[in-house]
MIZA-759109 format. One record per residue (C-alpha): residue in one letter; residue number from 1; y, x, z. Coordinates in nm, 2 decimals. Layout:
# residues N
   code   pos        Y        X        Z
      A   NUM        Y        X        Z
...
This chain:
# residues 293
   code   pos        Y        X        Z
      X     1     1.67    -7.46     2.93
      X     2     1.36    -7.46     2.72
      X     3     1.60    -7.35     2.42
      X     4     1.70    -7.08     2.62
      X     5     1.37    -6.96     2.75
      X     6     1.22    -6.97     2.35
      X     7     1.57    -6.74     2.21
      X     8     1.47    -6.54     2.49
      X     9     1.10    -6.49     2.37
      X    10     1.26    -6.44     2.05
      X    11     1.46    -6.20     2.15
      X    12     1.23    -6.00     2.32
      X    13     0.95    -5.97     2.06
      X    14     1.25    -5.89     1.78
      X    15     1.30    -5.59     2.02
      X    16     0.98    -5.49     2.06
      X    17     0.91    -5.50     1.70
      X    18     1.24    -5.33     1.58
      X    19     1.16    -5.03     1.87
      X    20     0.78    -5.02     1.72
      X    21     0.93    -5.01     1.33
      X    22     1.14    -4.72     1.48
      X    23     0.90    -4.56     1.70
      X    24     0.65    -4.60     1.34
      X    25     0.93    -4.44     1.10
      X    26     1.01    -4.16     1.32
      X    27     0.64    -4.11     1.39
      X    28     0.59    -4.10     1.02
      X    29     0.87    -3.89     0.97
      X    30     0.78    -3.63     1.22
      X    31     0.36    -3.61     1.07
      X    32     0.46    -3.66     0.70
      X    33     0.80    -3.47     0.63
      X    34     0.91    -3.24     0.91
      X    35     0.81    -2.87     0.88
      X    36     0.55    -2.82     1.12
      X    37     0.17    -2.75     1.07
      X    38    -0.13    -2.67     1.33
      X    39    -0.25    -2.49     1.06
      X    40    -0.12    -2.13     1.16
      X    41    -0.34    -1.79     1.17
      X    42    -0.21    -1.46     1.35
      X    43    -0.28    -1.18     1.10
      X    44    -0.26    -0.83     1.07
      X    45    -0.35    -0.56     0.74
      X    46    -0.70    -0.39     0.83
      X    47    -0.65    -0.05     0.73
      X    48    -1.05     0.05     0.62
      X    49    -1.09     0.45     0.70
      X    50    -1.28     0.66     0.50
      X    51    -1.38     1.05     0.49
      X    52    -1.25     1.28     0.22
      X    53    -1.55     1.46     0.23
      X    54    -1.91     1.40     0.33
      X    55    -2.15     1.51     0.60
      X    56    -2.34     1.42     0.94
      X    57    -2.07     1.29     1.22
      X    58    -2.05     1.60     1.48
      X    59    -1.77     1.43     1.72
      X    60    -1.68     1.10     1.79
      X    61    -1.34     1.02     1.95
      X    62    -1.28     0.68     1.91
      X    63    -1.48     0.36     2.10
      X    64    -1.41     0.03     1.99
      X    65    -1.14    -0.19     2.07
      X    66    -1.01     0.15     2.16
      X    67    -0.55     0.16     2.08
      X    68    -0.50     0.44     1.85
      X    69    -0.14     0.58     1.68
      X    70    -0.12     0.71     1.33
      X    71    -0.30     1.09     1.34
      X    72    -0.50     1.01     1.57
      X    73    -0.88     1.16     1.54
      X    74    -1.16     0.91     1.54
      X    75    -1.44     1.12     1.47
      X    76    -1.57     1.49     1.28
      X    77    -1.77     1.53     1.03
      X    78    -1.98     1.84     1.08
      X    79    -1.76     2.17     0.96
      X    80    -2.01     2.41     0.94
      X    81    -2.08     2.41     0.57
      X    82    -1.73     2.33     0.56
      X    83    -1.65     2.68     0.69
      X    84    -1.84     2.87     0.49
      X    85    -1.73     2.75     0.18
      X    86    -1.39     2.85     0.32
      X    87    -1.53     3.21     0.36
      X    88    -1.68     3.22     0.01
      X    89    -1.30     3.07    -0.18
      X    90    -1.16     3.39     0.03
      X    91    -1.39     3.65    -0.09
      X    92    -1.39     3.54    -0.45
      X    93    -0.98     3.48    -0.42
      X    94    -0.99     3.89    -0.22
      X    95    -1.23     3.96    -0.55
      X    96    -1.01     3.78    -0.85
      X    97    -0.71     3.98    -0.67
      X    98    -0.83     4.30    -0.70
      X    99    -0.92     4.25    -1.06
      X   100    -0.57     4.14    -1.12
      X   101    -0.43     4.41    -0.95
      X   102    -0.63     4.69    -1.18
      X   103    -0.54     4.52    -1.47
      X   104    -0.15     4.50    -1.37
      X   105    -0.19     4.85    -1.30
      X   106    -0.36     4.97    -1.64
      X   107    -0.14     4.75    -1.84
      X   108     0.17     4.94    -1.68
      X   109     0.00     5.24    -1.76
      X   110     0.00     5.16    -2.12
      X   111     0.35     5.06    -2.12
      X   112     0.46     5.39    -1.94
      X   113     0.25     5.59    -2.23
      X   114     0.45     5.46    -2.49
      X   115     0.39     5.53    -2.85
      X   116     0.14     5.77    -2.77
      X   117    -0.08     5.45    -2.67
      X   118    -0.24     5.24    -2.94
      X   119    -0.10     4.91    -3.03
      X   120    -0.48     4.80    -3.00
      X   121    -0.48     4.96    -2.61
      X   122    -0.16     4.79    -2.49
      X   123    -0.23     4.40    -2.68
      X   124    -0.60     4.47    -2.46
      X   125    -0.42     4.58    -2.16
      X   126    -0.17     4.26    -2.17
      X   127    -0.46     4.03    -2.26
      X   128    -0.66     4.16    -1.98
      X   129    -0.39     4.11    -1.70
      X   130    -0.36     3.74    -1.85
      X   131    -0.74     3.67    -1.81
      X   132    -0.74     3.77    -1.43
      X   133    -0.38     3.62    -1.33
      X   134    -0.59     3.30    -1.46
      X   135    -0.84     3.38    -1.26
      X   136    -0.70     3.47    -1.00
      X   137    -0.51     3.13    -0.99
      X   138    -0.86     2.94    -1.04
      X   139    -0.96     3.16    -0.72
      X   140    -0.64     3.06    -0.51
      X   141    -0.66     2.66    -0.61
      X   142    -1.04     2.70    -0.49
      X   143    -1.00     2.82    -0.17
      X   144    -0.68     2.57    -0.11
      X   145    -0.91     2.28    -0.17
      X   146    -1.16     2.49     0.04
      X   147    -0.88     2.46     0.31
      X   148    -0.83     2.12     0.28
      X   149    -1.18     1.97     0.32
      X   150    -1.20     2.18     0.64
      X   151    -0.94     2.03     0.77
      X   152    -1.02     1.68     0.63
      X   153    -1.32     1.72     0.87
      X   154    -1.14     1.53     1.09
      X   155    -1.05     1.18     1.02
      X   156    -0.78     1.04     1.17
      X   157    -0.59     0.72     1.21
      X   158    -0.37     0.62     0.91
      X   159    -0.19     0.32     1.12
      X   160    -0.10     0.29     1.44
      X   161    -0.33    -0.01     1.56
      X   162    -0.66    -0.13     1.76
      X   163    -1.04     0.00     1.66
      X   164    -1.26    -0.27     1.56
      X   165    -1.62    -0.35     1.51
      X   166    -1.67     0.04     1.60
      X   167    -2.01     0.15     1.56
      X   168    -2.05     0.50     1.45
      X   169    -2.27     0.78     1.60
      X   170    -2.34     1.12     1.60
      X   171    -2.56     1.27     1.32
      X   172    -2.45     0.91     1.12
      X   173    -2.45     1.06     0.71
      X   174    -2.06     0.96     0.64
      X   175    -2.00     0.98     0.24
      X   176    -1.66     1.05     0.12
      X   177    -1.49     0.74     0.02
      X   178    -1.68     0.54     0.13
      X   179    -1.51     0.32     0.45
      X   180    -1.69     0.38     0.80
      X   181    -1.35     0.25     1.07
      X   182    -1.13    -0.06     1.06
      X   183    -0.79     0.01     1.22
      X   184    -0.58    -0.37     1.25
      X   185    -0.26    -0.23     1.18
      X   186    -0.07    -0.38     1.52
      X   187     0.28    -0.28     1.30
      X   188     0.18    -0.54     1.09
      X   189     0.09    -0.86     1.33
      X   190     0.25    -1.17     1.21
      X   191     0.13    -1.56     1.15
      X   192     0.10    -1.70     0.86
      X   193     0.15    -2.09     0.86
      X   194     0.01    -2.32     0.55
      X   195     0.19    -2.63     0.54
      X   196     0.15    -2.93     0.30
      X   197     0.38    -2.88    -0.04
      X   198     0.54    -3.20     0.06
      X   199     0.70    -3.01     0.34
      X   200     0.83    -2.70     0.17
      X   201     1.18    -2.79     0.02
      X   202     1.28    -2.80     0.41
      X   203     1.12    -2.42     0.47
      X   204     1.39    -2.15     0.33
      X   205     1.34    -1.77     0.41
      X   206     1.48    -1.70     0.76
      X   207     1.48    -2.03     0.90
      X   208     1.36    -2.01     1.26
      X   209     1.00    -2.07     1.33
      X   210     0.83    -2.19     1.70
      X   211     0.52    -2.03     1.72
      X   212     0.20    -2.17     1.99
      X   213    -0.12    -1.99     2.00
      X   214    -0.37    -2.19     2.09
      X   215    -0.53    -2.14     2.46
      X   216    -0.22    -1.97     2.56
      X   217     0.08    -2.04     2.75
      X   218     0.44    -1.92     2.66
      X   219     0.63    -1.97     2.31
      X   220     0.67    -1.73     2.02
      X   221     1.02    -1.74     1.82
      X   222     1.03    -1.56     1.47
      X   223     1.18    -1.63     1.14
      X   224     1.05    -1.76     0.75
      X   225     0.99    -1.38     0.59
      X   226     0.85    -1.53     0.25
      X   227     0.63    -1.75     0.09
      X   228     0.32    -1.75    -0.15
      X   229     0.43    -1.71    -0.55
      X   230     0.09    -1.89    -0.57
      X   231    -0.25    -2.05    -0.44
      X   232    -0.59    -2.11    -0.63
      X   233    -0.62    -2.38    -0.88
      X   234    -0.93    -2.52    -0.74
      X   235    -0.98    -2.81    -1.00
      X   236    -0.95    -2.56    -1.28
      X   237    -1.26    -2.28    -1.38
      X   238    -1.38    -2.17    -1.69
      X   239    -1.70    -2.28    -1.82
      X   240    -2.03    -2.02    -1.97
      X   241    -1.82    -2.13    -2.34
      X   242    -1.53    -1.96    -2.22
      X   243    -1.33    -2.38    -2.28
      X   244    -1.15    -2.46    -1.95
      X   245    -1.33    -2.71    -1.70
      X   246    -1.14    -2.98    -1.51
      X   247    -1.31    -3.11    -1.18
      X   248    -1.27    -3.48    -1.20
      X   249    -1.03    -3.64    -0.94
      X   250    -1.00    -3.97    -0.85
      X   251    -0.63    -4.03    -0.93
      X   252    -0.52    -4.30    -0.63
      X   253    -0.64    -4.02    -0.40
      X   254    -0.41    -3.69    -0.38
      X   255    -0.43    -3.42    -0.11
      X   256    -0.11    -3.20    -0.08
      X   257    -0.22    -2.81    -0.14
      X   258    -0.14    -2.59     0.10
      X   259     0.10    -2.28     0.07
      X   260     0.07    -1.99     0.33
      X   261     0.41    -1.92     0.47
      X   262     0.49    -1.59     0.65
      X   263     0.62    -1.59     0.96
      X   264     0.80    -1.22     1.11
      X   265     0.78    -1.24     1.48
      X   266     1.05    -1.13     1.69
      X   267     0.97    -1.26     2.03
      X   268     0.66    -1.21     2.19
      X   269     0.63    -1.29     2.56
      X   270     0.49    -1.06     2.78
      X   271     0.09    -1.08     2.83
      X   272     0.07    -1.30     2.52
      X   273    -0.25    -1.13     2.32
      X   274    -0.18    -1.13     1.91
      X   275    -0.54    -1.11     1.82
      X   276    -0.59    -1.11     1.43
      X   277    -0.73    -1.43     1.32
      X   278    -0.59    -1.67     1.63
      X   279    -0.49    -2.04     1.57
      X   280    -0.14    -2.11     1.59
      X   281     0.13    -2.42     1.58
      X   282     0.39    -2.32     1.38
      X   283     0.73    -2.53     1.36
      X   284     0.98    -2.46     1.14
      X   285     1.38    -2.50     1.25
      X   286     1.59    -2.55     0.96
      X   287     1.94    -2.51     1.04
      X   288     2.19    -2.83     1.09
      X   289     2.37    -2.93     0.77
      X   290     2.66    -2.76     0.74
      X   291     2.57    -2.49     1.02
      X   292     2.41    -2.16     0.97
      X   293     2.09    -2.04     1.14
């Protein structure tokens, strides 16, 4: 009986300890190799708005966190000065015109005289017409680009997306080039996982991917789009000498980089809010061996 009772014992804990080893290995299995990673960001290209031209702001149409589609207007630049430089291309283009059109007309005068005109009379006449077809061509391509900065008065929307950090006001001194709105392109939205280099030979470009955004309920499903060519080599610089400097490592302790992988979303449930910069769980669903996705 006592026999019995200690096989039993025996038994039992050799269960238990087999069931721990292969709760531990799948455990380890799960952390260590399968494709999955807390480390997830929604993101989204920021397209940065600037003015082709420069001036005082004389209309604002946008507010922030406002939705906007591409050509929308955000805001004006003042057109005034704008205008009358429109004016002033017109009346020198009206001017170069008329000049053209005297000297067509005295060239074809020569040409009807014939050889009673001097060679000297017709060569001036020709040249004549060719100096104010030039100008008159200088005059037209002024008062196009007159035309255009008019109308790039108003800066609009190059993306369709959401207005951010939106602080512009009237009579603000905008200068041409230089960025003044950030658009996140919404076209764009997608999360961008970085998981462990140990984990990538089981990550191939349209695998299925399980996306969680943290704080929110519901589950995103999307596919691999691509992966980083590369990442910074963070233990290599170069030195004032120009020699390549090596940050000392202690070799019995090795961190696995981490490569950003793209995922393309293709399920969003309704009310979930893709807000640029979000932390995400991203699992990755290889397909079976032998099966396609």
């Amino acid at each position: 009986m006592n026999i019995l009772k200690s096989l039993g014992r025996v038994l039992v804990t050799l269960v238990v300890v087999i069931a721990a080893a292969f709760a531990a290995y799948h455990l380890w299995i799960y952390y260590m190799e399968e494709p999955w990673t807390r480390d997830g960001r929604v993101r989204a290209d920021v397209a940065l708005i600037a003015p082709d031209v420069s001036g005082p702001v004389s209309d604002i149409m946008a507010r922030d966190n406002q939705a906007v589609h591409k050509g929308d207007v955000l805001f004006k630049v003042d057109a005034k000065r704008f205008e009358l430089a429109l004016a002033q291309a017109e009346a020198d283009l009206a001017q170069a015109k008329a000049s053209l059109d005297e000297a067509t007309r005295e060239r074809q005068r020569q040409e009807r005289l014939g050889q009673s005109a001097s060679e000297q009379a017709r060569e001036s006449a020709i040249s004549t017409e060719e100096r104010d077809q030039a100008a008159y061509n200088k005059a037209l391509a002024s008062r196009d680009i007159a035309k255009l900065d008019l109308a790039r008065t108003e800066v609009k929307s190059t993306v369709n997306g959401t207005v951010s950090n939106f602080a512009l006001q009237v009579g603000d001194y905008v200068n041409r080039g230089t960025a003044t709105v950030a658009v996140v392109n919404t076209d764009t939205l997608r999360v961008e996982a970085y998981f462990e280099e140990s984990k990538l030979q089981r990550i191939r470009e349209g695998d299925r991917a399980t996306v969680r955004i943290m704080g929110q309920n519901g589950v995103l499903t999307g596919r691999v789009e691509s992966m980083a060519a590369g990442i910074q080599d963070r233990e290599r610089e170069t030195s004032s000498s120009l020699l390549v400097n090596i940050t000392p490592t202690f070799n019995w302790v090795r961190l696995a980089q981490r490569v950003p992988v793209r995922i393309h979303l293709e399920n969003v449930p309704e009310g979930a809010r893709l807000i640029s910069g979000l932390t995400a769980t991203v699992e990755i669903n290889p397909p079976a061996l032998g099966t396609g996705n």
